[in-house]
MARROVO-15464 format. One record per residue (C-alpha): x, y, z. Coordinates in pm, 1 decimal, decimal comma, padded with zeros to 6 digits. Each point is the difference from the previous one (the first is absolute). Example, Ala and Ser with C-alpha at 12.3 -4.5 7.8 and 13.67 -1.06 7.14 Angstrom:
# MARROVO-15464
xx|yy|zz
01230,0|-00450,0|00780,0
00137,0|00344,0|-00066,0
This chain:
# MARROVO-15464
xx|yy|zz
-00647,0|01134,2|02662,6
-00324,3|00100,6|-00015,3
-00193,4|-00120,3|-00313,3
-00377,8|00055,2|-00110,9
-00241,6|-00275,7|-00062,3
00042,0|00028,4|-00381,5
00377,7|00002,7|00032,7
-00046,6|-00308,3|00213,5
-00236,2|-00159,6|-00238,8
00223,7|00052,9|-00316,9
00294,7|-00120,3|00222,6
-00139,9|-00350,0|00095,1
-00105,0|00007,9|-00343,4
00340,8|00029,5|-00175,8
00146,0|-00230,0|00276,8
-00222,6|-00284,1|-00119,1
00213,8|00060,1|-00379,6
00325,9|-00161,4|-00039,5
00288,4|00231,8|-00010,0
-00054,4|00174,3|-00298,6
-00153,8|00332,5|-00153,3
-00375,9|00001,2|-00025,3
-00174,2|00279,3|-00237,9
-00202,9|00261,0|00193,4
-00368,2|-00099,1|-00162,9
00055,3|-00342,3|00099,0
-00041,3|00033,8|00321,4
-00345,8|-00072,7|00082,1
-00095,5|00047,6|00380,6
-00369,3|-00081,4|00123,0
-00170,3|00332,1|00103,8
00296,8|00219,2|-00187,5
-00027,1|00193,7|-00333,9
00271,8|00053,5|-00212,8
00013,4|00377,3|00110,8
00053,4|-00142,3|00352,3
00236,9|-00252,6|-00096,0
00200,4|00223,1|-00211,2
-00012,8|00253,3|00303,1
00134,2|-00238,4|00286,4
00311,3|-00079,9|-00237,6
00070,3|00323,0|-00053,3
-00010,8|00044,2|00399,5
00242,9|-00335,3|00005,9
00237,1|00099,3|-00242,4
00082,3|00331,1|00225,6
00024,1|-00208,7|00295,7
00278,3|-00190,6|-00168,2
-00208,0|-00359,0|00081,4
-00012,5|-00090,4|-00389,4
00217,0|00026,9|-00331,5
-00153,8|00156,7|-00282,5
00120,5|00048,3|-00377,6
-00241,0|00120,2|-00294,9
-00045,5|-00228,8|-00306,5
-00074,8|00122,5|-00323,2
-00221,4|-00224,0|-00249,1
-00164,4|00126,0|-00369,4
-00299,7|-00053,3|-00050,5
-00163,5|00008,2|-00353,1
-00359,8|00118,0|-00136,1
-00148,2|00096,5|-00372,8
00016,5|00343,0|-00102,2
-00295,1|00142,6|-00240,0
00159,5|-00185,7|-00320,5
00045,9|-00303,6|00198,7
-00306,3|-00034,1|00081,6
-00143,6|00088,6|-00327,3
00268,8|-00276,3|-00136,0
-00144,1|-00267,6|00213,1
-00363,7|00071,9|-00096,2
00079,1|00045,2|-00399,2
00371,4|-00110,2|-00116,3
00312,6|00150,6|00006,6
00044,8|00206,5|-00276,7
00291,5|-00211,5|-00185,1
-00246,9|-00295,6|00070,0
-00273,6|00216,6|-00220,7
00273,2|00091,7|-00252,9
00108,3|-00358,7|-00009,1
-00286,0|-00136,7|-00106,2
-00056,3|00180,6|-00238,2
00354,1|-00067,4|-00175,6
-00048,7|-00368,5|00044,0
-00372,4|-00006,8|-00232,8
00177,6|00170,2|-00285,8
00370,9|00033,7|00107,7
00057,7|00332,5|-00044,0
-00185,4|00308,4|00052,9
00041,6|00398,6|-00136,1
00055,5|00191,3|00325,6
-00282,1|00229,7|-00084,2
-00236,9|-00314,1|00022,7
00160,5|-00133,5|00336,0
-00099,9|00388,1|00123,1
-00341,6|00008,8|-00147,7
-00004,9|-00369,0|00217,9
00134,0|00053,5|00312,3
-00009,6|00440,1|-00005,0
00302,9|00220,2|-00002,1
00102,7|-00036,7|00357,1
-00092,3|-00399,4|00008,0
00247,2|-00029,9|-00327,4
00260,5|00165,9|00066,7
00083,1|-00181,0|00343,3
-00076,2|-00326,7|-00195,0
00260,4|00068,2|-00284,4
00254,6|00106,0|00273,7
-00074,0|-00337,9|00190,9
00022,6|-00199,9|-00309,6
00300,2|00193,0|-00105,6
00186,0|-00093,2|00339,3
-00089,5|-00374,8|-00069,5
00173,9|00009,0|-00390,4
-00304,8|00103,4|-00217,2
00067,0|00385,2|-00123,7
-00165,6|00200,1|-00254,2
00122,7|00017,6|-00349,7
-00107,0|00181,3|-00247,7
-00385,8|00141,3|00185,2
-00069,1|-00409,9|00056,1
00072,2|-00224,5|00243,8
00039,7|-00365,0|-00094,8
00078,9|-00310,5|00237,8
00197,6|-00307,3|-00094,4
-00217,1|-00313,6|00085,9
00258,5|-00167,0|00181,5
00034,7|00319,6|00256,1
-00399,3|-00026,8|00094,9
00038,2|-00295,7|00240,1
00272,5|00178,5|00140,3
-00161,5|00338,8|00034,4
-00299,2|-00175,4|00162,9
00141,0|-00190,4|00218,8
00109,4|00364,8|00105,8
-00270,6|00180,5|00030,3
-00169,3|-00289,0|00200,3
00225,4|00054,2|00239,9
-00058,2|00350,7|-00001,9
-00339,3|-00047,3|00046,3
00024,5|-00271,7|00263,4
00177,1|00235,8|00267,6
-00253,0|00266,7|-00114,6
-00259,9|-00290,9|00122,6
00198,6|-00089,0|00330,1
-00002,6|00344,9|00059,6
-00330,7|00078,6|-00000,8
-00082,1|-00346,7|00226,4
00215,9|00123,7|00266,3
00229,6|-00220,3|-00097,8
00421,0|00049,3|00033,1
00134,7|00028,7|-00361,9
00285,0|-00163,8|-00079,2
00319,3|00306,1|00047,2
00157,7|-00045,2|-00360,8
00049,5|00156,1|-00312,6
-00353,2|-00018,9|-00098,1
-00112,2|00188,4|00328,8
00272,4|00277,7|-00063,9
-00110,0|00033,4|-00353,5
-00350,7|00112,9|00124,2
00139,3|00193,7|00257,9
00151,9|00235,5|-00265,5
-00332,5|00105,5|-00183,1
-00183,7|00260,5|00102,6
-00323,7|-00155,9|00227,2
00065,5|-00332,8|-00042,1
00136,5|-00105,4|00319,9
00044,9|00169,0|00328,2
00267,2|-00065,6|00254,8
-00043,4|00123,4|00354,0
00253,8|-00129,4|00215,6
-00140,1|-00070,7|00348,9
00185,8|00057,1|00321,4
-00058,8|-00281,3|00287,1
00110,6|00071,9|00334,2
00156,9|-00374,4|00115,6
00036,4|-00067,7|00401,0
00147,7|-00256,9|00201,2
00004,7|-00009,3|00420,2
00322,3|00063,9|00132,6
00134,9|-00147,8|00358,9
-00082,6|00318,5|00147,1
-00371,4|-00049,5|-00104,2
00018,3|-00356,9|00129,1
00105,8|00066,4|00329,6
-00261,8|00324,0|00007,9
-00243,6|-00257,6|-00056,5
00120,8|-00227,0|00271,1
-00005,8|00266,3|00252,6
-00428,1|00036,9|-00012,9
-00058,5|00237,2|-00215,6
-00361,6|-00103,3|-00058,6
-00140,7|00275,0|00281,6
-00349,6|00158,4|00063,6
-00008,4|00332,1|-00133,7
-00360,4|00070,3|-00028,1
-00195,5|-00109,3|00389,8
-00319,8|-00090,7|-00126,3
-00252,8|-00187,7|00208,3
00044,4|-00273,7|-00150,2
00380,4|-00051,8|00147,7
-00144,4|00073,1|00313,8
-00202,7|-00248,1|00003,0
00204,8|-00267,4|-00198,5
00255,4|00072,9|00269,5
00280,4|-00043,6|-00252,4
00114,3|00364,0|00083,9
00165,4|-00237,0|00343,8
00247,6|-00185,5|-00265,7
00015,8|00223,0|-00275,1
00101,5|00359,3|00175,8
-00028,6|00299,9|-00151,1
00205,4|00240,1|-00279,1
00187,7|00237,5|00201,3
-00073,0|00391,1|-00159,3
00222,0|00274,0|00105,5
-00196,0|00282,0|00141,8
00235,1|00206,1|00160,4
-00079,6|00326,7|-00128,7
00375,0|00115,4|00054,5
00089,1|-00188,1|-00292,6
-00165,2|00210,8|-00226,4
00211,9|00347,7|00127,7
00246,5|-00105,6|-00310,8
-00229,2|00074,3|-00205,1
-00142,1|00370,2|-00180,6
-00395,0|00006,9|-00035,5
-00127,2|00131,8|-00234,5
00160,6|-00051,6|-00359,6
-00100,6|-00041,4|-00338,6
00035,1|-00410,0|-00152,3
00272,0|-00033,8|-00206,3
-00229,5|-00123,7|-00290,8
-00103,7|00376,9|-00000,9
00331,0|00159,9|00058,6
00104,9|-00196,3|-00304,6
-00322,4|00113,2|-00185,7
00067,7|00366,9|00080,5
00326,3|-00068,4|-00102,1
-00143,3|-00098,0|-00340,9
-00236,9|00278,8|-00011,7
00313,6|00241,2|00051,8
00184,5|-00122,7|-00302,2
-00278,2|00008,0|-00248,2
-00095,5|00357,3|00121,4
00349,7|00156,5|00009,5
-00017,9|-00150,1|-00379,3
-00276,2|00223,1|-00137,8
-00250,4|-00306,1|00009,8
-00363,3|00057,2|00141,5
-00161,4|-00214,4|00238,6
-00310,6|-00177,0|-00074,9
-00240,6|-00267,2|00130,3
-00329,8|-00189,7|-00105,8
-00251,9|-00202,9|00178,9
00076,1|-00387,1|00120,9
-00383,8|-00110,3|-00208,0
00086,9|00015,3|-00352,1
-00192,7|-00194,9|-00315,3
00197,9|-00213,3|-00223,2
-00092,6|00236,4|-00265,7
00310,6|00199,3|00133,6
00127,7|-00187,9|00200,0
00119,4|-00289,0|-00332,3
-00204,1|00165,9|-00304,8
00178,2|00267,1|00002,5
00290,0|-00118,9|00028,1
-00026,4|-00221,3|-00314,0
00039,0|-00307,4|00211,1
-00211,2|-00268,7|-00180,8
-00293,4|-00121,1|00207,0
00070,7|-00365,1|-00025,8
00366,6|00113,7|00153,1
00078,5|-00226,9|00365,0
00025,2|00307,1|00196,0
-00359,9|00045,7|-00028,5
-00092,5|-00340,5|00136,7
-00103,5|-00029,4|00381,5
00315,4|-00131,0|00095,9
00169,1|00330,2|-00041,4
-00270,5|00245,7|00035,8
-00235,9|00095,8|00279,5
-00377,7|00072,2|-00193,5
-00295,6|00147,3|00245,5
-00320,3|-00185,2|-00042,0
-00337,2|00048,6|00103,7
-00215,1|00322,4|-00036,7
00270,4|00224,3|-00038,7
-00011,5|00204,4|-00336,8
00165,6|00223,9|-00129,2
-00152,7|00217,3|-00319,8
00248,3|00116,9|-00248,9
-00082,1|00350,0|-00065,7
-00059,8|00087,4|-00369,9
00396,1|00056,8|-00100,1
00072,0|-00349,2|00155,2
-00295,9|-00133,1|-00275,7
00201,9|00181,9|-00255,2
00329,6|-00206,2|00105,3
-00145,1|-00337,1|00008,9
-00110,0|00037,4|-00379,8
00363,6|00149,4|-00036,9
00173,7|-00269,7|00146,6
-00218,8|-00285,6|-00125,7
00145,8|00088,4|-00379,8
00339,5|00058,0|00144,8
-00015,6|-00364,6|00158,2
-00154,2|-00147,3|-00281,0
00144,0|00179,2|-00310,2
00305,3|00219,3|00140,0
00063,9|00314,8|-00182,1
00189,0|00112,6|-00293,2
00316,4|-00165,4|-00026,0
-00067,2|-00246,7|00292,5
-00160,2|-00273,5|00064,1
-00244,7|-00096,7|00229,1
-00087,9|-00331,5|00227,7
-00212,3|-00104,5|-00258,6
-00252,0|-00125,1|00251,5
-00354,7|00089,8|00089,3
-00027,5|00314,4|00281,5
-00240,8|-00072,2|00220,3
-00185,4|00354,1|00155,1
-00128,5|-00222,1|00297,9
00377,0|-00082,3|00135,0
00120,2|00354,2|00004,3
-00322,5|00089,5|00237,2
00167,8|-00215,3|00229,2
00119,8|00156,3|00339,5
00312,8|-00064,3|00169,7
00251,5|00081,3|00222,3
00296,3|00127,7|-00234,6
00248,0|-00198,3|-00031,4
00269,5|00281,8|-00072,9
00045,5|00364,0|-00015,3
00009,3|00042,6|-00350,4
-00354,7|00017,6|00030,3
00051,5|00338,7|00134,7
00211,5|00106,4|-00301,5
-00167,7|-00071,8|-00292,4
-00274,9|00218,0|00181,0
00183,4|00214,1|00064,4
00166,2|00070,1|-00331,0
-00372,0|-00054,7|-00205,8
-00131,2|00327,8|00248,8
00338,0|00218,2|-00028,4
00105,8|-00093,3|-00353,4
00226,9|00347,4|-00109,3
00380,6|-00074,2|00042,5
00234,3|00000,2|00249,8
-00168,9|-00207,7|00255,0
00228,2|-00165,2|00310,7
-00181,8|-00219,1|00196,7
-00003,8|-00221,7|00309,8
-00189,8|-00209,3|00231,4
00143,1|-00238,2|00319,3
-00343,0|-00131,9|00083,5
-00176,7|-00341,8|00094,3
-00067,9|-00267,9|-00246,9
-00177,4|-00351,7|00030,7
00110,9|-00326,0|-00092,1
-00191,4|-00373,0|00040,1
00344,7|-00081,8|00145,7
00040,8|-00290,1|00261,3
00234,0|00171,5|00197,8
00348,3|-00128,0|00118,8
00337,7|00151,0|00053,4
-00020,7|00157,3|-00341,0
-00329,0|00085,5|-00092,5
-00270,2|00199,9|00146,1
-00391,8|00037,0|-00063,1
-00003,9|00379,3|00039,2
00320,0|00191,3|-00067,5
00132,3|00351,1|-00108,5
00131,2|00038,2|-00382,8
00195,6|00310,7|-00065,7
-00081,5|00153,3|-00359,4
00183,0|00285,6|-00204,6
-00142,8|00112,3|-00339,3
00114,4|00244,8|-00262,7
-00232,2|00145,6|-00315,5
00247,7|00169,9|-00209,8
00053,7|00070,7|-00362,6
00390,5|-00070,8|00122,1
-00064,2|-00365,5|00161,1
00270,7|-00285,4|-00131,7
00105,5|-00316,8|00093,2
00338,2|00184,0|00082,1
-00180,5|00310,6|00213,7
-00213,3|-00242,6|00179,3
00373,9|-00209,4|00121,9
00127,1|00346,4|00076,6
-00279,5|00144,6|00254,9
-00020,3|-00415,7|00147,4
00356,8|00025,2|00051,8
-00047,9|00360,7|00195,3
-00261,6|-00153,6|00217,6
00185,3|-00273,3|00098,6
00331,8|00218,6|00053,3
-00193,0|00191,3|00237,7
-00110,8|-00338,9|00215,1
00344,4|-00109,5|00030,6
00018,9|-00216,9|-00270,4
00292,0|00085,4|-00341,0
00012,2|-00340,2|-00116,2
-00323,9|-00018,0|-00215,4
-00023,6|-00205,3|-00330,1
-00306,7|-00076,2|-00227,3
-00101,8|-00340,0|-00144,7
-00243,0|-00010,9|-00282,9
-00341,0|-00140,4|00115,5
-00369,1|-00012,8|-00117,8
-00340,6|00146,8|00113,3
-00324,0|00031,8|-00171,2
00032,6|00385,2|00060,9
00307,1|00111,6|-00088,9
00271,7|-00015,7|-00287,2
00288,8|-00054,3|00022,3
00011,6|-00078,7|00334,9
00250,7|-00065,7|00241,8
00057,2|-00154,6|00358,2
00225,2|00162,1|00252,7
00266,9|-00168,5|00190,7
00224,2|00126,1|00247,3
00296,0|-00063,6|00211,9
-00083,8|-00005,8|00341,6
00224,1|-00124,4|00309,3
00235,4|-00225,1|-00253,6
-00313,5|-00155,9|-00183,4
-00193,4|00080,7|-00332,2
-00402,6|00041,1|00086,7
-00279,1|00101,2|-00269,4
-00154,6|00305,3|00158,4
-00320,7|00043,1|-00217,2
-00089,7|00063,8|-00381,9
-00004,3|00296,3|-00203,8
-00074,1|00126,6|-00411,8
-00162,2|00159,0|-00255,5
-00387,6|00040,0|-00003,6
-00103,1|-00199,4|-00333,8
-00196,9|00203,9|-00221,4
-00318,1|-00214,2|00059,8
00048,8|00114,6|00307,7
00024,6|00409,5|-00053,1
-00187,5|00038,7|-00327,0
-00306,0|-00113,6|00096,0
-00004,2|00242,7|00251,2
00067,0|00280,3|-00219,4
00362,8|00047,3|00120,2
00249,8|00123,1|-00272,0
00281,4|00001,2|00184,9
00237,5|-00282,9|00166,1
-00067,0|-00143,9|00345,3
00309,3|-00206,5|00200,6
-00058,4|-00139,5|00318,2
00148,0|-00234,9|00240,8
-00135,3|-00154,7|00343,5
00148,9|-00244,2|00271,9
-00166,3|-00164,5|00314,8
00112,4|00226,3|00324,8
-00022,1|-00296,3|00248,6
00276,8|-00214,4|-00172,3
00222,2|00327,6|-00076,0
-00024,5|00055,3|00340,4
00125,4|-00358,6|00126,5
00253,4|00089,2|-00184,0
00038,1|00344,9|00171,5
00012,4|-00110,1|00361,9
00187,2|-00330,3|-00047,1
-00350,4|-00203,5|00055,3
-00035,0|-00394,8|-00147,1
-00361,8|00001,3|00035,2
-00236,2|00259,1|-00129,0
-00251,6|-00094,8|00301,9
00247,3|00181,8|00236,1
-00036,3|00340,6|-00133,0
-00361,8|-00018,3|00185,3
00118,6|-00111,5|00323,7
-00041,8|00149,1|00335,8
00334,4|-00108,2|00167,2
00128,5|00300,0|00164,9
00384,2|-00096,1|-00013,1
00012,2|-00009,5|-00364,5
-00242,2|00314,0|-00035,7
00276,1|00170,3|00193,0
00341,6|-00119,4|-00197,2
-00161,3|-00047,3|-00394,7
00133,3|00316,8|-00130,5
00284,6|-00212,7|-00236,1
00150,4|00169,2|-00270,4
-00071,2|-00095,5|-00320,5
00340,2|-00070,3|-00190,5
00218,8|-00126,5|-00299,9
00294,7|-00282,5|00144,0
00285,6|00023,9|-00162,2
């Protein structure tokens, strides 16, 4: 079997392991990236030479109140102290303390741990306090661990957190896991190590006399099987997309991949201090590009700074200071949505149906999951008529028309949107979250003078599509091997 140098180089690699699975990033190879690495597997695992299986491990981070938590104290911790100098406390006085928002998730948390209200005052039994801060040390301790990187301990304390809004994050993180089979060990055996590039200098090392050569297949009869031209089944299942929106009344629309974080997060009410603004997940352009907001844009950014820092009537805002010089910063978006909320501020009169399957940007390091530039597909609705219950119904529709009837919704949270809800469907025997979806929150339409209701949902077109043509590696939707470009056309169903 013939087997390229990388292949070659991850097999001697795993060989060198004892017999057991090995995790994908671990494999480091002199003079191989992890894109290369991750590449040859996926070449080894279709040549039936190793075992693969995907492990899934959570991984934990602060949300915006954790991280506020860590910096100040939790708010029971602020309420607590204050019980323990005079031993009880008039609500009004722990909310003139701590501020409406601060006390009420304080009395809740002190509630759940046996001190409740009575009467407008909240009063704590000296013998609890050692108790109750033995608690909230612990609390704060995997809010500390956290934030160091470190693995907090998986117990009741963790799943407490987990339950309030921002606290804690969970992201569950797939691994692909390999081990060499006896098929790859006797690949190996055979020489696969061959020249595949002749270079001058294996001419003149002479090791091309020992080392031979890859054999290619250049018989051009080989290729009669196959009908040039054709479109790529990425954009078959694109137009496919583009069908289904149109045939329901939405309108196409696009924007441009350069965006400032003044719409890209401001207006989208996501705090600046939020992680997905951070480097790690977002591509920003530096050097002498600029950008000038025109005169409306100046408008916004005094708009939005009060909306950040105060909210609006009936709603509270971050509470934290809007700074004009980070929403002047330019970007590749990061999603679509982008495209909406422009969208909806220029064509604010009702009904508006909206949609966008367009390229997005993502500070990704990319493996059989994830990619650095991918497509998001976005649907919008501005309507007097938009409800939790209509935006189920026209989700459901969209789906129907794909192939897929077994759709069900699991309450989530985004800075953007509320309620909102994540999608999961039942694909091929197995439930899969397909993308996100909700309810524009006010701070989020008002601002831009819109009066009526906006829903909206979006998913990521590369992983809908593994799912579509029966891929396990999101990579493979990009390659250029002409067998598979002839036989992916695999219907998308619902096992029984």
């Amino acid at each position: 079997m013939e087997l390229s140098r990388n292949e070659t180089l991850v097999l001697r690699f795993l060989s060198a392991l004892p017999d057991n699975f090995v995790i994908e990033r671990n494999i480091a190879i002199d003079g191989l990236d992890e894109r290369a690495v991750s590449s040859a597997v996926s070449y080894l695992i279709q040549k039936d030479l190793v075992l693969h299986r995907f492990e899934a491990t959570p991984e934990y981070s602060l949300g915006r109140e954790g991280i506020a938590y860590v910096q100040e104290k939790l708010p029971e911790e602020a309420a607590l102290e204050i019980l323990k100098a005079a031993g009880k406390a008039e609500l009004s006085a722990i909310s003139d303390k701590l501020g409406e928002q601060g006390a009420k998730i304080a009395i809740t948390q002190l509630a759940r741990l046996g001190v409740k209200p009575s009467g407008g005052t909240l009063a704590v039994d000296p013998a609890q306090i050692s108790i109750l801060e033995k608690e909230i040390s612990r609390r704060r301790k995997l809010l500390e661990d956290i934030r160091a990187g470190r693995k907090p301990d998986e117990g009741p304390v963790l799943e407490e957190l987990l339950r309030r809004k921002d606290v804690v994050l969970r992201n569950i993180r797939k691994s692909r896991e390999i081990k060499i089979l006896r098929a790859g060990l006797d690949a190996l055996s055979e020489g696969g190590d061959k020249i595949e590039n002749l270079t001058a200098e294996v001419l003149q090392s002479g090791e091309w006399r020992t080392r031979g050569f890859r054999e290619y297949d250049l018989n051009p009869k080989r290729l009669q099987d196959y009908s040039f031209p054709g479109p790529h089944p990425l954009t078959l299942f694109i137009d496919r997309i583009r069908r289904i929106f149109l045939q329901m009344g939405f309108r196409e629309m696009s924007g441009d991949y350069m965006e400032t974080a003044l719409w890209n997060m401001d207006a989208l009410f996501i705090p600046q201090n939020h992680p997905a603004r951070d480097m790690q997940d977002t591509f920003y352009l530096e050097g002498d590009i600029k950008h000038p907001l025109s005169r409306k844009d100046r408008e916004y950014q005094k708009i939005f700074s009060r909306v950040h820092e105060h909210g609006i009537p009936g709603y509270l805002g971050w509470g934290t200071k809007w700074d004009s010089t980070e929403s002047e910063r330019l970007l590749l978006r990061t999603h679509t949505t982008v495209n909406t909320i422009r969208y909806m501020a220029e064509h604010p009169e009702q009904p508006q149906a909206v949609f966008s399957v367009d390229s997005v940007f993502r500070h990704e390091s990319m493996d059989w999951t994830h990619l650095a530039e991918l497509h998001q597909i976005e649907g919008a609705v501005l309507s007097d008529h938009v409800s939790l219950g209509t935006l189920k119904w026209i989700i459901r529709e969209f789906f129907t028309m794909l192939g897929l009837k077994n759709i069900r919704f699991i309450p989530s949270y985004y800075p953007y949107t509320e309620p909102s809800m994540d999608i999961v469907a039942e694909i091929n025997g197995r439930e899969v979250e397909l993308g996100g979806s909700g309810i524009f929150r006010p701070e989020v339409t008002l601002p831009l003078g819109l009066k009526h209701k906006v829903m909206a949902w979006g998913m990521g077109l590369e992983r809908f599509a593994m799912l579509y043509y029966g891929l396990n590696d999101i990579r493979e939707i990009y390659r250029n091997d002409l067998g598979w470009l002839m036989t992916y056309k695999i219907p998308l169903g619902n096992k029984k």
